[in-house]
C-alpha atoms as a printed R data frame, in Angstrom:
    type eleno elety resid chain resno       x       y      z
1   ATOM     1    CA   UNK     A     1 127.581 125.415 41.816
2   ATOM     2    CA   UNK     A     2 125.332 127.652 44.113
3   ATOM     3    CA   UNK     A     3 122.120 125.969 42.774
4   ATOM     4    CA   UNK     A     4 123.826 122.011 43.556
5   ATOM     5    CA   UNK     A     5 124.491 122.892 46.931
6   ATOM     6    CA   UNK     A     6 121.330 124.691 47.760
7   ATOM     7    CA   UNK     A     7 119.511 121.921 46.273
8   ATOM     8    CA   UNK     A     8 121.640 119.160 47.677
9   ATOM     9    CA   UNK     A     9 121.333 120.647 51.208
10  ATOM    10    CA   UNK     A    10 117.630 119.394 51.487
11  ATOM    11    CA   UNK     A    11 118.874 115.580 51.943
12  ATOM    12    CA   UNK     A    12 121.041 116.942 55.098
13  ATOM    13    CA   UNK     A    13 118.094 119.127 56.305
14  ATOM    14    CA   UNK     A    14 115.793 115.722 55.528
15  ATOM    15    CA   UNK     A    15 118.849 113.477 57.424
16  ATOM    16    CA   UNK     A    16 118.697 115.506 60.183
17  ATOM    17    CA   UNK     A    17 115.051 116.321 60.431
18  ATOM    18    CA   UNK     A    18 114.622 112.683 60.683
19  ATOM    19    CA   UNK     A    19 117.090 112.380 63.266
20  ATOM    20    CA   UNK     A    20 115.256 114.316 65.597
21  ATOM    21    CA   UNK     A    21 112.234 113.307 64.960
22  ATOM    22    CA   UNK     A    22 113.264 109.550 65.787
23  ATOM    23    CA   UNK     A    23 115.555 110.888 68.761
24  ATOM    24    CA   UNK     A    24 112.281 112.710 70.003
25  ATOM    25    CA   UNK     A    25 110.047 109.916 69.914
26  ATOM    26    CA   UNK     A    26 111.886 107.486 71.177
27  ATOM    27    CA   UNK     A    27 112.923 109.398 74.041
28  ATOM    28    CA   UNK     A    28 109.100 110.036 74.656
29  ATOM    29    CA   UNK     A    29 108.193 106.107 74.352
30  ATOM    30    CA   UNK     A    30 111.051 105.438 76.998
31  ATOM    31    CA   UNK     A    31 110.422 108.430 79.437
32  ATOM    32    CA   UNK     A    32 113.909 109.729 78.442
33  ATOM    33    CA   UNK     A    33 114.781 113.407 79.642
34  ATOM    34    CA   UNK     A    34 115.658 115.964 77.580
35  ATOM    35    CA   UNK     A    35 119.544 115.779 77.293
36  ATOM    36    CA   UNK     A    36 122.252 116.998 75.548
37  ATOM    37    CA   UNK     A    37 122.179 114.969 72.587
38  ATOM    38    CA   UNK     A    38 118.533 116.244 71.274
39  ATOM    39    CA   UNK     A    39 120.403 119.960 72.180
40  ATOM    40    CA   UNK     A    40 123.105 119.301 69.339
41  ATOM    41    CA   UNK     A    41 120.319 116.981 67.196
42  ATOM    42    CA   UNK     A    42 117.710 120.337 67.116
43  ATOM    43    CA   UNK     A    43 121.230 122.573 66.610
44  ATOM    44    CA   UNK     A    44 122.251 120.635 63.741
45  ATOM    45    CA   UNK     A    45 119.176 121.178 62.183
46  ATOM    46    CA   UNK     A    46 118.414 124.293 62.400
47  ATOM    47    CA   UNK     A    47 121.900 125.444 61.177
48  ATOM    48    CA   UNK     A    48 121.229 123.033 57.831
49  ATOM    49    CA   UNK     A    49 117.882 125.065 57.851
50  ATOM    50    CA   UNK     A    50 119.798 128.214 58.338
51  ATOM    51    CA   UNK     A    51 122.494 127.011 55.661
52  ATOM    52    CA   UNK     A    52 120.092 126.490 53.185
53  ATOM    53    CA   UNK     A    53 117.935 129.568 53.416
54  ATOM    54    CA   UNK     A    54 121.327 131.673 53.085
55  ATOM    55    CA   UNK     A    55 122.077 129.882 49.924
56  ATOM    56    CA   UNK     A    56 118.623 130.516 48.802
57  ATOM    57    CA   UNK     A    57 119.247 133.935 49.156
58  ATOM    58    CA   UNK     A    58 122.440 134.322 48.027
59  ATOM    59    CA   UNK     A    59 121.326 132.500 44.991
60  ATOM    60    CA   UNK     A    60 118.264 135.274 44.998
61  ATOM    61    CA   UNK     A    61 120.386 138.506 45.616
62  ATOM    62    CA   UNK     A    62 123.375 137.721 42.801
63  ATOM    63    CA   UNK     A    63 120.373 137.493 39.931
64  ATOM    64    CA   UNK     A    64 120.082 133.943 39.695
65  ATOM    65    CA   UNK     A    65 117.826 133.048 36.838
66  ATOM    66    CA   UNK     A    66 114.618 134.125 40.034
67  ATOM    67    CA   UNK     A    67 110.995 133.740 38.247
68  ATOM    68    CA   UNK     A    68 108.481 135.449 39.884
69  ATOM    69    CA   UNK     A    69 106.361 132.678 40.171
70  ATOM    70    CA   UNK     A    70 109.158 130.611 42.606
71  ATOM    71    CA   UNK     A    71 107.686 133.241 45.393
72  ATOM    72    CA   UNK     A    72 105.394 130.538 46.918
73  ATOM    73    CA   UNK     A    73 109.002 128.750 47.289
74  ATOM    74    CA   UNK     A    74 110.450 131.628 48.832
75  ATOM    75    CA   UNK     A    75 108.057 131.730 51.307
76  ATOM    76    CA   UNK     A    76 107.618 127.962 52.597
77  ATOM    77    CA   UNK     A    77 111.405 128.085 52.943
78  ATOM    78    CA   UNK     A    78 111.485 131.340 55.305
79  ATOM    79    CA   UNK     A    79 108.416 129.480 57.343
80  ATOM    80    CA   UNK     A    80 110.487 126.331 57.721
81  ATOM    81    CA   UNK     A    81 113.049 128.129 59.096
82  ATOM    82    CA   UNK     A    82 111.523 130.308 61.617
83  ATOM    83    CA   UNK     A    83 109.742 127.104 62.312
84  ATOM    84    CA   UNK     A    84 112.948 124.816 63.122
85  ATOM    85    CA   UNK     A    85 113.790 127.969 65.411
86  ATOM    86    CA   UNK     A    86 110.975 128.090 67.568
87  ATOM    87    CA   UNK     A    87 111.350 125.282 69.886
88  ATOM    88    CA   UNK     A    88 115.182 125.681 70.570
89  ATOM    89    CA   UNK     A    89 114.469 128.944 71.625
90  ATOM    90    CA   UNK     A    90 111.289 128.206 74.012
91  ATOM    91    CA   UNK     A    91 113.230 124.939 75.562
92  ATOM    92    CA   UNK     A    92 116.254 127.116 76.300
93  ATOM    93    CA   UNK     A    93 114.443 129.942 78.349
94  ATOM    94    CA   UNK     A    94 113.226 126.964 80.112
95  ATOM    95    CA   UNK     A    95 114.604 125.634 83.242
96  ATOM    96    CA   UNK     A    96 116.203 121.758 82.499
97  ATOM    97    CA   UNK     A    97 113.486 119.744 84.599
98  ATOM    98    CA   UNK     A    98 110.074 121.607 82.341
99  ATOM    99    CA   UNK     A    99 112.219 120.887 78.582
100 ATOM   100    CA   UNK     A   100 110.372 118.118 77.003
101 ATOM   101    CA   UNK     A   101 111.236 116.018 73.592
102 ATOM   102    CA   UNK     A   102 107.758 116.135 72.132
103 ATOM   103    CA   UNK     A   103 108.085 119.668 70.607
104 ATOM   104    CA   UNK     A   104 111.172 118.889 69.035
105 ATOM   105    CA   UNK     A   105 109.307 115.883 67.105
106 ATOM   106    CA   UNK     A   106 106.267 118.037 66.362
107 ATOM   107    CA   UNK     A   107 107.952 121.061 65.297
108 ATOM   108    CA   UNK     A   108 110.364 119.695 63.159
109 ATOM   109    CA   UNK     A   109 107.895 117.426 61.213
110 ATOM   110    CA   UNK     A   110 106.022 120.942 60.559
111 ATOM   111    CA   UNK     A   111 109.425 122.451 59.289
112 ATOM   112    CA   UNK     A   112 109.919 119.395 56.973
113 ATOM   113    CA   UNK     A   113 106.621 119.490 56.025
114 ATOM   114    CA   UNK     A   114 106.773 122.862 54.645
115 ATOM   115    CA   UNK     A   115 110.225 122.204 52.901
116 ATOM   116    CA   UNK     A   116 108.922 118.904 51.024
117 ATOM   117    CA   UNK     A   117 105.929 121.616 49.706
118 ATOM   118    CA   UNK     A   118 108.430 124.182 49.419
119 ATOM   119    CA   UNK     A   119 110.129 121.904 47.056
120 ATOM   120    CA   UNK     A   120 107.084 120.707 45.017
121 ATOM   121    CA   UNK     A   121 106.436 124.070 44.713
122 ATOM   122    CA   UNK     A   122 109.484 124.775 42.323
123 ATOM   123    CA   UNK     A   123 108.191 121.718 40.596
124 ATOM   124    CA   UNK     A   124 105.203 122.884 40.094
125 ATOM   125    CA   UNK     A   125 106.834 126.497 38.995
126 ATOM   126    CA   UNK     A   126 108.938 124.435 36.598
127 ATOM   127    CA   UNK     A   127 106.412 122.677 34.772
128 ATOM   128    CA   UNK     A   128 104.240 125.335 34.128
């Protein structure tokens, strides 16, 4: 059951990746402020991120038929999380009128980035 819900949490982390990515650049092509609604978009994500990194864990730390060669895996994850942290973090120690939407866009096509190769890597792992 562990393994279906770690592996079915990608399509919400992809959902909502998307979501801010399209709620980012659209607010940049209209000149729209940062706001509220990219606040709970970039939360959202992040806490799928968060969600699904646990599970990997979890999964991990209760002896989960782990091969040594999923490490690659292991690590893209961890990146893509720290990743879909960093901009939250910056844009809140900033005051409202210097928060911008384009780092939300940029940094969250990074984080999905590394979670589609994160994924390819267990292909990959599983083929050989």
């Amino acid at each position: 059951m562990l393994l279906h819900l770690h592996s079915g949490l990608r399509y919400l982390v992809l959902l909502a990746g998307l979501a801010v990515i399209a709620y980012a650049l659209r607010g940049v092509a209209t000149g729209k402020p940062h706001d509220a609604t990219m606040k709970k978009l970039a939360i959202t994500f992040r806490s799928l991120m968060d969600v699904t990194l646990f599970s990997g864990i979890v999964m991990v730390m209760t002896g989960f038929d782990f091969r040594s060669d999923l490490g690659v895996h292991v690590v893209l994850m961890v990146l893509a999380t720290v990743v879909s942290h960093i901009v939250p973090a910056v844009m809140r120690a900033r005051k409202q009128e210097q928060r911008s939407l384009m780092p939300y866009a940029v940094a969250t096509a990074v984080a999905l980035a590394l979670v589609f190769l994160g994924t390819l890597a267990v292909r990959t792992a599983a083929q050989a």
